[in-house]
C-alpha positions as CSV (number, residue, x, y, z in Angstrom):
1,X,-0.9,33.5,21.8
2,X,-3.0,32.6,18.8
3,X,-1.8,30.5,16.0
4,X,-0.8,33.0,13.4
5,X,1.6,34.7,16.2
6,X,3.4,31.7,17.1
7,X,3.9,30.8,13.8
8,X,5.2,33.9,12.9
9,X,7.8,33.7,16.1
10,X,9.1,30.0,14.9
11,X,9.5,31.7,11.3
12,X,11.7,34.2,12.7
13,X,13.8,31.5,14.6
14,X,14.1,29.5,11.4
15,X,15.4,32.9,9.9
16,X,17.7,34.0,12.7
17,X,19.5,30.5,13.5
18,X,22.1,30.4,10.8
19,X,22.5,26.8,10.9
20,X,19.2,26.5,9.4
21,X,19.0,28.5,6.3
22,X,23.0,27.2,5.5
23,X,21.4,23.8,5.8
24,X,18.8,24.9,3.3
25,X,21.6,26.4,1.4
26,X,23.2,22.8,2.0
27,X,20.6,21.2,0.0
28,X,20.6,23.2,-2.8
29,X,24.3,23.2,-3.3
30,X,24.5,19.3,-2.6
31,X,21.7,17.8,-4.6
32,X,21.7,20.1,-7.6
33,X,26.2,19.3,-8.0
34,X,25.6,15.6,-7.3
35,X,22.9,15.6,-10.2
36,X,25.0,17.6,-12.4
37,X,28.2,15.1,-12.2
38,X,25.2,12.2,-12.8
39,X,24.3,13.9,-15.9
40,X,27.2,13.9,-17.1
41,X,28.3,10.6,-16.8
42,X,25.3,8.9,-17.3
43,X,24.6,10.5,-20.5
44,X,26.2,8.0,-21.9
45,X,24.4,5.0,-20.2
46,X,21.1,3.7,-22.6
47,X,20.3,1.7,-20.1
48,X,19.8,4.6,-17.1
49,X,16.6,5.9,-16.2
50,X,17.4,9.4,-17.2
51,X,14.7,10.9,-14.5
52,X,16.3,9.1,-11.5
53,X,19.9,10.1,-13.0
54,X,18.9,14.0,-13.3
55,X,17.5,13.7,-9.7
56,X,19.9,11.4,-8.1
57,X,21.4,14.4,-6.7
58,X,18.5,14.5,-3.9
59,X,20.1,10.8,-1.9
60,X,23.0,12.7,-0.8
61,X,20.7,16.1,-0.8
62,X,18.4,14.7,1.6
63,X,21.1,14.5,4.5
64,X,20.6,18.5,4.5
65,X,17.0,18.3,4.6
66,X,16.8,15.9,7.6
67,X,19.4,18.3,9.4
68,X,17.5,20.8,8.9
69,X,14.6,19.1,10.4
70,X,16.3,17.9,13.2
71,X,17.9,21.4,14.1
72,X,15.2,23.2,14.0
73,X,13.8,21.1,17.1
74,X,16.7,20.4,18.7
75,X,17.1,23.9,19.2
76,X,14.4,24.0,21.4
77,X,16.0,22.4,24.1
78,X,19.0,24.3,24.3
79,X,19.2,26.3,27.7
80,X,16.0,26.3,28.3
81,X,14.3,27.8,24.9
82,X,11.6,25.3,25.5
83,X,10.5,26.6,28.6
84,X,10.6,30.1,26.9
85,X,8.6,29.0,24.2
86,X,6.1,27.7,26.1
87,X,5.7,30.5,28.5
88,X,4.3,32.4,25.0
89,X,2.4,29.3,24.2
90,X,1.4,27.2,26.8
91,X,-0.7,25.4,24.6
92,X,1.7,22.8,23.6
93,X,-0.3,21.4,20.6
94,X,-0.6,24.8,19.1
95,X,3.1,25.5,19.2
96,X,3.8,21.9,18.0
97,X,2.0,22.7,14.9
98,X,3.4,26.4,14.4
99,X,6.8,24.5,14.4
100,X,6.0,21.7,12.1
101,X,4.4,24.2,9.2
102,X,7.8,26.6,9.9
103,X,9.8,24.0,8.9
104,X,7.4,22.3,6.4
105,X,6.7,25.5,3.8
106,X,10.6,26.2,3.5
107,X,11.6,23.0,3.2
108,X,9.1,22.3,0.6
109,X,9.4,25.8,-1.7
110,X,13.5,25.2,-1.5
111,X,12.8,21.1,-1.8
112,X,10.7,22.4,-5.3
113,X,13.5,25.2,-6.7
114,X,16.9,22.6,-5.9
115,X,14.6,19.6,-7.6
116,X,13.7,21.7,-10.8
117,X,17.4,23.2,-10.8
118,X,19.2,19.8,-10.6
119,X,16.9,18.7,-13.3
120,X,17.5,21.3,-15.5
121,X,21.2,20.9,-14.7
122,X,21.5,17.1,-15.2
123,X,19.4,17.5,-18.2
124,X,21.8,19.1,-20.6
125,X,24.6,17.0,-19.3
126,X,22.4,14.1,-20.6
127,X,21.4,15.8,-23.7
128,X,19.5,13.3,-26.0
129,X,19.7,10.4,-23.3
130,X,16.6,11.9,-21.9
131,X,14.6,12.8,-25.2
132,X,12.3,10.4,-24.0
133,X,11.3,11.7,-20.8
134,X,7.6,13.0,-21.0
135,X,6.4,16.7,-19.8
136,X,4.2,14.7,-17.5
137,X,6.8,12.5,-15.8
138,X,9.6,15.5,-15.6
139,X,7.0,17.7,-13.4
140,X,6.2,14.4,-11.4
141,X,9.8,13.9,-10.6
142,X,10.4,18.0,-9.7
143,X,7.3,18.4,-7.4
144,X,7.3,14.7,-5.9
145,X,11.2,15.2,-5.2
146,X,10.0,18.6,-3.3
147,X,7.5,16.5,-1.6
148,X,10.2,14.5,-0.6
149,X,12.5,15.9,0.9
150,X,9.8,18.0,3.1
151,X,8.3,14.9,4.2
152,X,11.8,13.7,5.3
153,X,12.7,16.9,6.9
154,X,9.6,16.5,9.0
155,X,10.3,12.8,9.7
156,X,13.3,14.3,11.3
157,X,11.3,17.0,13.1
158,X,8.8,14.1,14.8
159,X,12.1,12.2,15.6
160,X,13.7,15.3,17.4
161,X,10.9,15.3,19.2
162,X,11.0,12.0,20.4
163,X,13.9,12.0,21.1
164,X,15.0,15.7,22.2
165,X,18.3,15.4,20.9
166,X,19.0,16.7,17.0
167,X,22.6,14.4,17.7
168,X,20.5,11.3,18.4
169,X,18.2,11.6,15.5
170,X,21.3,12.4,13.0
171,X,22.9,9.4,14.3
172,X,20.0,7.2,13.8
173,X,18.5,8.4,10.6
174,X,22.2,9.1,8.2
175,X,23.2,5.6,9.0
176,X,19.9,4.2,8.2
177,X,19.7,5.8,5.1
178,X,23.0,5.5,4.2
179,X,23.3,1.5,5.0
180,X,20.1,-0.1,5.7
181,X,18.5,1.5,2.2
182,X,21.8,1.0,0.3
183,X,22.7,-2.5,2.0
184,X,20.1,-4.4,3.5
185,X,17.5,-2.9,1.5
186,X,18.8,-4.1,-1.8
187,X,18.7,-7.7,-0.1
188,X,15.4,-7.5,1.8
189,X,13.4,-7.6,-1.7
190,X,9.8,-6.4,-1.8
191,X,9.8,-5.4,2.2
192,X,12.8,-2.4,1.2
193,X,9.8,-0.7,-1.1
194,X,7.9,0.1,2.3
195,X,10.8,2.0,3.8
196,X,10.3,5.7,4.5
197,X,13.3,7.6,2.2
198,X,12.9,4.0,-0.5
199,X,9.3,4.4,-1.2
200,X,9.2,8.0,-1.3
201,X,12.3,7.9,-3.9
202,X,9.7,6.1,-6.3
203,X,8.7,9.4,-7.9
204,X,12.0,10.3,-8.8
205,X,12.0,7.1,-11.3
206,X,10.5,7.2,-15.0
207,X,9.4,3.8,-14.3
208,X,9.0,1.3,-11.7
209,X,8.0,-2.5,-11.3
210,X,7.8,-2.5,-7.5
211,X,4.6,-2.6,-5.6
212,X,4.7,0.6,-5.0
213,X,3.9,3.3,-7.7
214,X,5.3,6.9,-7.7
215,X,2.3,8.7,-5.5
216,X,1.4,5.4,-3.4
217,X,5.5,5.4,-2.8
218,X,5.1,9.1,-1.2
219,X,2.1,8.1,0.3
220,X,4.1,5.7,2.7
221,X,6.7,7.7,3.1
222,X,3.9,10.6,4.9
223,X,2.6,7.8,6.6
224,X,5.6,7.2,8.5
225,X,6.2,11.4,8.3
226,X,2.7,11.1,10.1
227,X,3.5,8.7,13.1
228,X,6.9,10.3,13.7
229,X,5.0,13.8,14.2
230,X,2.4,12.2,15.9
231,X,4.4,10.5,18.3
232,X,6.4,13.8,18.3
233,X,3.7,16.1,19.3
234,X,2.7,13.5,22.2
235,X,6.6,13.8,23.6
236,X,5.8,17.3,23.6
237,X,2.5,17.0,25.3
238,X,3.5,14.9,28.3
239,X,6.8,15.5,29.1
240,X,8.5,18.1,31.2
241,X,9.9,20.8,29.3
């Protein structure tokens, strides 16, 4: 079976699993609420980066995105779809890659509508609190927070991977969002910038005095979206199905 085949089979999965498009669905809902209630109450705050408050939405979004990630994979080795799967593709690398763009184009055209919905949300809650945002820096923050959240919904993918197991990777990747970012990455200074969700979150700021700029920031953040995949695809290469 040829690329454009097996890519068309894994869209259909993506399609057909319910989880999947309610995670999608998930992300939407999630990120474009939590901005709106940031709006609101930030409009009021001079001293809040209105860009980051209209987007803030995406830190809980995100959790949808690497779900969705993970469960498409993780699918996979349910009762023996794998071995299913490959029977239509034996080429392993081939089918690897039909997976990775099934899940990347979705999450990346949904990552782009929820980004510019929450900002258009969070932006009348805000009102003249984020006059000052430029044309420039609001379509940076919409199409870096679609970025995003694809890259991080592939990060999850590579993991699944790894690690066969869409539990395993949930239960390694929430809490290390969730506390390492929040906790020990407020107290681990300059290092905390070259974390995979922190430095990709460096587009969804107006400004930023970190090491890290707003494209350099996503550019770590694919780099570790890279090895994850890469390490992925090997999983998939040499191991039994």
């Amino acid at each position: 079976m040829g690329f454009a085949p097996a890519l068309h089979s894994e869209w259909l999965k993506i399609r057909t699993l319910r989880s999947l498009p309610g995670a999608l669905l998930a992300l939407f809902a999630a990120t474009t609420a939590f901005s709106a209630l940031a709006g609101t109450d930030g409009s009021s705050d001079p001293e809040s980066d209105p860009l980051f408050t209209a987007l803030s939405g995406v830190l809980p979004g995100q959790i949808a995105a690497i779900s969705f990630g993970a469960m498409a994979v993780s699918s996979e080795y349910h009762g023996g779809a794998l071995r299913l799967t490959l029977a239509a593709v034996p080429r392993r690398g081939r089918w690897f890659a039909a997976k990775v763009t099934a899940i990347a184009v979705p999450a990346l055209l949904v990552g782009l509508v929820t980004a510019g919905t929450a900002y258009v949300v969070a932006r009348a809650g805000l009102g003249s609190a984020a006059d000052g945002v430029t044309t420039g820096e609001q379509v940076r923050g919409v199409l870096g927070c679609g970025i995003y959240l694809m890259l991080m919904a592939l990060f999850a993918a590579g993991l699944t991977a790894v690690l066969r197991s869409g539990v395993a990777t949930l239960s390694l990747l929430i809490p290390f969002i969730l506390v390492v970012s929040f906790v020990i990455g407020d107290a681990a200074g300059t290092v905390a910038d070259f974390l995979p969700d922190k430095a990709g979150q460096i587009v969804l700021h107006e400004t930023y005095d970190g090491t890290l700029g707003p494209w350099s920031g996503l550019a770590v953040t694919a780099l570790w979206t890279a090895a994850a995949l890469l390490a992925g695809a090997w999983s998939v290469r040499r191991r039994d199905a």
